[in-house]
C-alpha positions in Angstrom: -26.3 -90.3 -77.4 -25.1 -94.0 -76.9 -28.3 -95.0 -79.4 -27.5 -92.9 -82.0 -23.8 -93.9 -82.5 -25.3 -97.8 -83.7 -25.2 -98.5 -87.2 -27.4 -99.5 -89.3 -26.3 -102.3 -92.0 -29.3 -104.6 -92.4 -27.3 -106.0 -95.7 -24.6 -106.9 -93.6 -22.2 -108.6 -96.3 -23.3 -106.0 -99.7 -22.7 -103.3 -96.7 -25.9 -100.9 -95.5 -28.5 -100.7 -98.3 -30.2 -97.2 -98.9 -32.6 -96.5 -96.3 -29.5 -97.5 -93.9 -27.3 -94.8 -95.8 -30.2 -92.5 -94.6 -30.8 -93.8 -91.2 -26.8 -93.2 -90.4 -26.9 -89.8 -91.8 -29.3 -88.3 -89.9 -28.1 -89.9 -86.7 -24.7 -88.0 -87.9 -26.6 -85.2 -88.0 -28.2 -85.3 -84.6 -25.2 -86.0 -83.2 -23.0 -82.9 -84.5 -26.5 -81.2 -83.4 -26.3 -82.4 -79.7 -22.2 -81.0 -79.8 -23.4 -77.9 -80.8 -26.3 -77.4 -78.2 -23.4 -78.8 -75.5 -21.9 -75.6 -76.5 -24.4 -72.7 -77.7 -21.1 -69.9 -78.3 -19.1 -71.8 -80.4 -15.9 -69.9 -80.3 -15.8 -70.0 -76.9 -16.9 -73.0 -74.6 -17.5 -72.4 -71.0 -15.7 -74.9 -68.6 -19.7 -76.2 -67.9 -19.7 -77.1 -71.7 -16.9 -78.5 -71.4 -17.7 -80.8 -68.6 -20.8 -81.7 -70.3 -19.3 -82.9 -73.4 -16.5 -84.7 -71.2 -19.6 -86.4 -69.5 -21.5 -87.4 -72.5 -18.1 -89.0 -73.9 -17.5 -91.0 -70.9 -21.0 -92.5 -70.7 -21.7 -92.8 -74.1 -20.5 -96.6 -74.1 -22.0 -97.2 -70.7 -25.2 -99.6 -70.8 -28.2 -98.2 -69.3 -28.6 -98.0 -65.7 -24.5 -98.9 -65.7 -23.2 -97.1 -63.1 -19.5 -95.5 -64.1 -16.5 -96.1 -62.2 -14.7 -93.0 -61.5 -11.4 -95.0 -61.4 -12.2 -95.3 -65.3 -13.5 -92.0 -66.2 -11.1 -91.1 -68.2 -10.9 -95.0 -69.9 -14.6 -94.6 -70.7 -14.1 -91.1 -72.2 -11.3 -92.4 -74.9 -14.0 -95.3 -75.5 -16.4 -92.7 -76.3 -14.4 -90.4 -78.6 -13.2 -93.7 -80.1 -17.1 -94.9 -80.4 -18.0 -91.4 -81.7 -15.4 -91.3 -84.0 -15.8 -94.5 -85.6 -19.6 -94.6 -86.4 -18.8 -91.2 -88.6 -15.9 -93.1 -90.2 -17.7 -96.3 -91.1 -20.0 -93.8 -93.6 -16.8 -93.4 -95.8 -17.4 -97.4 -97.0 -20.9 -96.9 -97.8 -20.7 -95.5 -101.2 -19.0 -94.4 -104.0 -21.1 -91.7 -104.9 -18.8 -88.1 -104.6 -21.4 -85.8 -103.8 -22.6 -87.9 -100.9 -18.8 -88.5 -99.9 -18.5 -84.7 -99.7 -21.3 -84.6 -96.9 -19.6 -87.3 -94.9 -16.5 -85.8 -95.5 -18.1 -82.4 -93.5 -20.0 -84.2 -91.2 -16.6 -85.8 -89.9 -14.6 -82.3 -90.5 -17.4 -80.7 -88.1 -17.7 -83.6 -85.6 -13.3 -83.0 -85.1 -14.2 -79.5 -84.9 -16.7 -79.3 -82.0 -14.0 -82.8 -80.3 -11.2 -80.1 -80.8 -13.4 -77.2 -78.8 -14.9 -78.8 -76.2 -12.4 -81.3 -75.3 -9.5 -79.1 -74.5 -9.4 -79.8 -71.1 -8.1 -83.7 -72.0 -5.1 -85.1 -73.2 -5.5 -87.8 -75.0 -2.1 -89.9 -75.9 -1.3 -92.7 -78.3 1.3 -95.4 -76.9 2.4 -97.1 -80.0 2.7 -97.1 -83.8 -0.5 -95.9 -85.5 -1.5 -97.3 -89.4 -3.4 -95.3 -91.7 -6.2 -96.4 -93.9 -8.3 -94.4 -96.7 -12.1 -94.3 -96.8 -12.8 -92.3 -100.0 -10.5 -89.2 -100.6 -9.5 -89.2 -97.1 -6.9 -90.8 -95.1 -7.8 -92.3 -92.0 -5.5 -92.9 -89.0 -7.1 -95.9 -86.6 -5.5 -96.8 -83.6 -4.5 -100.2 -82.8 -2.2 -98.4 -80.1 -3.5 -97.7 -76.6 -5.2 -94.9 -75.8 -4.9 -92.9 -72.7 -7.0 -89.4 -71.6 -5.7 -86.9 -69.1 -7.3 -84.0 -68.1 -5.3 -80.7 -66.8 -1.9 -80.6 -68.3 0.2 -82.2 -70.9 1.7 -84.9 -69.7 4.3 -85.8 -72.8 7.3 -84.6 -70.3 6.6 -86.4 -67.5 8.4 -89.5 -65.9 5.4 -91.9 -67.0 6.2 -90.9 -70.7 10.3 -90.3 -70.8 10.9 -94.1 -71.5 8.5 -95.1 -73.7 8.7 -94.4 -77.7 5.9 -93.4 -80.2 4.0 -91.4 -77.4 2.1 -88.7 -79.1 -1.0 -86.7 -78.7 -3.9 -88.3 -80.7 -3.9 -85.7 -84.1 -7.4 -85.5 -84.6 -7.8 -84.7 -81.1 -5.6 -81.5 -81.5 -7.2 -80.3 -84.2 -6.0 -82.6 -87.2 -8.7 -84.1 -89.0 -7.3 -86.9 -89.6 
């Protein structure tokens, strides 16, 4: 999946030209295709498609043959998400054009959707102020906070969060497309 998260832009300063537009898309589309065979019953993921997706995440930004540190795991699967997350995002600057904004718009709707399902195991916190952008119609919240994913419980309560302000749980990783 790490492949099909890079972008193409050959026009790098008049931003992708048509056939990149395409290339993207249909990379978007394989990879909402690849969430959706990591869990066949979609209304119900088992913990195994579960742990597959929280796999996939965590070595999506690994290079090949990188081995992952399991120290990190959780590191490399906020990278991911984040990686994911952004490739879908970047397609809201390539044009103008409403109809085509639409499809982005529910290719990134879905790709929250099946982030929302199968990663309800992790909790993934924001320390810090996030700013919000808009690409197209849509507001977009990016993180210049740090990101942190734990897995089991929520963890807002606990002594390692009580003293710190603007800790929240990431919204469009708790089902806010945002």
């Amino acid at each position: 999946m790490r492949g099909l998260t890079y972008r193409h832009d050959s026009n790098y300063f008049g931003g992708p030209s048509n056939e990149d537009q395409a290339k993207n898309a249909l990379q978007r589309r394989a990879i909402i295709n690849i969430l959706k065979w990591l869990s066949v019953d979609s209304s119900d993921p088992s913990e195994n498609d579960k742990r597959q997706f929280e796999e996939t995440m965590q070595r999506i930004t690994l290079a090949p043959n990188e081995t992952m540190d399991k120290a990190k795991q959780w590191d490399y699967y906020v990278k991911g998400l984040v990686q994911l997350r952004a490739f879908f995002v970047a397609a809201f600057d390539d044009t103008d054009d409403s109809k085509i904004l639409d499809n982005i718009k529910r290719n990134y709707d879905t790709l929250i959707k099946r982030i929302n399902l199968l990663g309800t195991n992790i909790y993934v916190y924001q320390f810090g102020q996030p700013s919000t952008i808009t690409r197209g119609a849509t507001p977009i919240e990016y993180d210049k906070a740090i990101l942190r994913a734990y897995k089991g419980a929520d963890h807002k309560n606990t002594a390692e969060f009580n003293h710190l302000k603007h800790v929240r749980r990431v919204p469009w990783t708790i089902g806010k497309a945002i």
